[in-house]
PLY file of the C-alpha trace (Angstrom):
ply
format ascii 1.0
element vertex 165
property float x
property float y
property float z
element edge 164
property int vertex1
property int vertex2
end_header
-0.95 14.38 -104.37
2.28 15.31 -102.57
0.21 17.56 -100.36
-2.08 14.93 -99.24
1.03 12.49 -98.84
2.82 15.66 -96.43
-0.58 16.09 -94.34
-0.62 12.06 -94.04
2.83 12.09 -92.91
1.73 14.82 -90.43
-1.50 13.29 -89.13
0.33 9.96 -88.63
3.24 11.65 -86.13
0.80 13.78 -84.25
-1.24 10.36 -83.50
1.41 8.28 -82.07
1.16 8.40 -78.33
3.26 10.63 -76.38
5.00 8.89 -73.55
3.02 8.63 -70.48
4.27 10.48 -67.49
3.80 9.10 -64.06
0.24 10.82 -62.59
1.84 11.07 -59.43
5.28 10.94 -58.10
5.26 7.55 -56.09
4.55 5.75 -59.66
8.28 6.05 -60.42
9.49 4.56 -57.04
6.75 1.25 -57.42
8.23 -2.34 -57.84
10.53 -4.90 -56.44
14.08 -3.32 -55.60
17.25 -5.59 -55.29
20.07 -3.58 -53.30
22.72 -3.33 -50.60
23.20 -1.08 -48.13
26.95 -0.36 -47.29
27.48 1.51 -43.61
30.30 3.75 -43.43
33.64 1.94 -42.72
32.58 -1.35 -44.38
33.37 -3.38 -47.14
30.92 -6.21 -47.74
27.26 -4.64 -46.63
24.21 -6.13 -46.16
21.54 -7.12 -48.95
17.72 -6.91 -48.92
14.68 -6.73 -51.24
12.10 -4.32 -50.69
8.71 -4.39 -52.28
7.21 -0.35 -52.98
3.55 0.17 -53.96
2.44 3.76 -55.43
-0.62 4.77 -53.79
-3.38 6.85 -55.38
-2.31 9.42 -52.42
0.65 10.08 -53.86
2.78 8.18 -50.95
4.82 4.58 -50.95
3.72 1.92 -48.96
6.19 -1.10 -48.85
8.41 -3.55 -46.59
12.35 -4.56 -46.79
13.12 -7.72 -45.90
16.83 -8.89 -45.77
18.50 -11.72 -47.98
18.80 -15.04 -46.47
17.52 -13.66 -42.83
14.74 -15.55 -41.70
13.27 -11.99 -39.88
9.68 -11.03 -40.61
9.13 -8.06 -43.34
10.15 -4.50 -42.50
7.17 -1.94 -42.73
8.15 1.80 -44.41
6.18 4.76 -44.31
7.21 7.36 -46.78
8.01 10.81 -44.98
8.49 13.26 -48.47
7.80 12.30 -51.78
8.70 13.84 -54.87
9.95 13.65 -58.30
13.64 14.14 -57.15
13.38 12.17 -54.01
11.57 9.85 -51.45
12.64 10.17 -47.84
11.24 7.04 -45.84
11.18 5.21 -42.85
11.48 1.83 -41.67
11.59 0.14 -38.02
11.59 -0.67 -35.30
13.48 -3.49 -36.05
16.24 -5.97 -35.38
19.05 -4.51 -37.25
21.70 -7.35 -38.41
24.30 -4.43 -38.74
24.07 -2.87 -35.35
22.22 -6.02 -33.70
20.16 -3.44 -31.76
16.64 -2.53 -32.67
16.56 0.39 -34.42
14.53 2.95 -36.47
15.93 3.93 -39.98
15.52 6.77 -42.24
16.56 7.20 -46.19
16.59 9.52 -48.86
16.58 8.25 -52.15
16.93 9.68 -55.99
15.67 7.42 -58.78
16.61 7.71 -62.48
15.16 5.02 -64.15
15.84 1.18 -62.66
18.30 2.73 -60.17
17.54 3.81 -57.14
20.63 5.08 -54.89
20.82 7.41 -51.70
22.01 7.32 -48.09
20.71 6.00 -44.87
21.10 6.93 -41.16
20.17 4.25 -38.66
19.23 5.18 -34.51
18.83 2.28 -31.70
15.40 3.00 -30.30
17.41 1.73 -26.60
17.55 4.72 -23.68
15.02 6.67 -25.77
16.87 7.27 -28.92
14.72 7.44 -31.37
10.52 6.46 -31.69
8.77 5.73 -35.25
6.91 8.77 -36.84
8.97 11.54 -35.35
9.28 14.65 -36.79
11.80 15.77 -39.55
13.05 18.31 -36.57
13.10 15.23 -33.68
14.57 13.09 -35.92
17.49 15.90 -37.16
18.09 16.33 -33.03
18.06 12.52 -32.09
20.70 12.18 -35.32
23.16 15.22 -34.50
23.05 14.95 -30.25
22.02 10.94 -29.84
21.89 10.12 -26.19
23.89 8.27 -24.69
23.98 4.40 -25.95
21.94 5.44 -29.25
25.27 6.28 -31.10
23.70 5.90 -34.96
25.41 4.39 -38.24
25.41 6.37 -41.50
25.81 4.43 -44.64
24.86 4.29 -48.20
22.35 2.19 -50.86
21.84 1.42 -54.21
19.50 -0.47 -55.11
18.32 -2.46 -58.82
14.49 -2.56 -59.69
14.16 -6.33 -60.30
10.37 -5.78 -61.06
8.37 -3.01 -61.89
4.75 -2.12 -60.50
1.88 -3.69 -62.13
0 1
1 2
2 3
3 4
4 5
5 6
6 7
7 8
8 9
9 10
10 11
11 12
12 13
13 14
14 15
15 16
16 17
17 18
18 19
19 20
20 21
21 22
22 23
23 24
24 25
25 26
26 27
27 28
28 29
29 30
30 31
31 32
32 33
33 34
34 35
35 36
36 37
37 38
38 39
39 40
40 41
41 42
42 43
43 44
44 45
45 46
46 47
47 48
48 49
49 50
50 51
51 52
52 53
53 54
54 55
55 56
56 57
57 58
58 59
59 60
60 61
61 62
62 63
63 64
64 65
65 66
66 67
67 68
68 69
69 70
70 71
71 72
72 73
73 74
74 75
75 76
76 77
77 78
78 79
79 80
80 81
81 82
82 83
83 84
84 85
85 86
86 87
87 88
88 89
89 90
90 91
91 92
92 93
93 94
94 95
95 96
96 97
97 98
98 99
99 100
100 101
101 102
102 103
103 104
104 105
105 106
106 107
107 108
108 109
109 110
110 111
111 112
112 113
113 114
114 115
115 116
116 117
117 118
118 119
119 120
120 121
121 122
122 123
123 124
124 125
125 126
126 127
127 128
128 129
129 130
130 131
131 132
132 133
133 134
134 135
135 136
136 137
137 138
138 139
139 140
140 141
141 142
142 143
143 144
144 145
145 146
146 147
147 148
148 149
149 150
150 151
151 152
152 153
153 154
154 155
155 156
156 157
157 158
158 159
159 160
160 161
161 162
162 163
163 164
């Protein structure tokens, strides 16, 4: 009897189900995110919302769109992905910040709900900065920017108000 009572005990812990681990990376980045981004130097920031969808590709597709701007959604295109950290893109767009149009890049790390990282923003103006350019074009446009494309470095964090479906 205490046998069959030990093996029950043992069949019932092997059938519970073990937690289920994103099948690709972008799954832990999906959902509504509530954050602020905070440029160097000041104190208040600016807020936003953006909306990231996991695709079966293994990328994020999503748009930011700022709080209480009437401005049309901001389009980002994920540049790396992976289970440490998304690196993304958004722009050109009408930056409330800089009140230039500009191009913007992040990296972020998630753990959980949070999702926190840093942010450098280039005016696309005198030929700054163009979407899609490479990790290497971008690195030069960011370390020598010409001349009237001086960028602003800052830092997010950001709440997930809603996860993915």
């Amino acid at each position: 009897m205490r046998t069959l009572l030990c093996l029950a005990l043992i069949v019932a812990g092997c059938a519970r189900e073990a937690p289920r681990a994103p099948v690709n990376p972008a799954e832990q980045y999906a959902g509504t995110w509530e954050g602020r981004s905070l440029p160097a130097g000041s104190d208040s920031g600016v807020t936003w919302t953006i909306q990231m969808t996991a695709t079966e590709a293994g990328t994020v597709t999503g748009t930011l769109a700022f709080t209480g701007l009437a401005t049309p959604p901001i389009e980002m295109r994920t540049i790396e992905l992976s289970d440490s950290i998304i690196v993304f893109e958004m722009g050109p767009y009408e930056s409330p910040t800089a009140k230039a149009e500009v191009i913007t890049r992040s990296d972020g790390r998630v753990s959980g709900d949070s999702l926190w990282g840093t942010f450098v923003m280039l005016p696309t103006a005198g030929g700054g900065v163009v979407p899609d350019m490479s990790v290497a074009q971008w690195h030069n446009a960011e370390m020598a920017p010409k001349p009237g494309s001086e960028l602003i470095r800052g830092t997010f964090v950001a709440t997930r108000t809603n996860p993915a479906p």
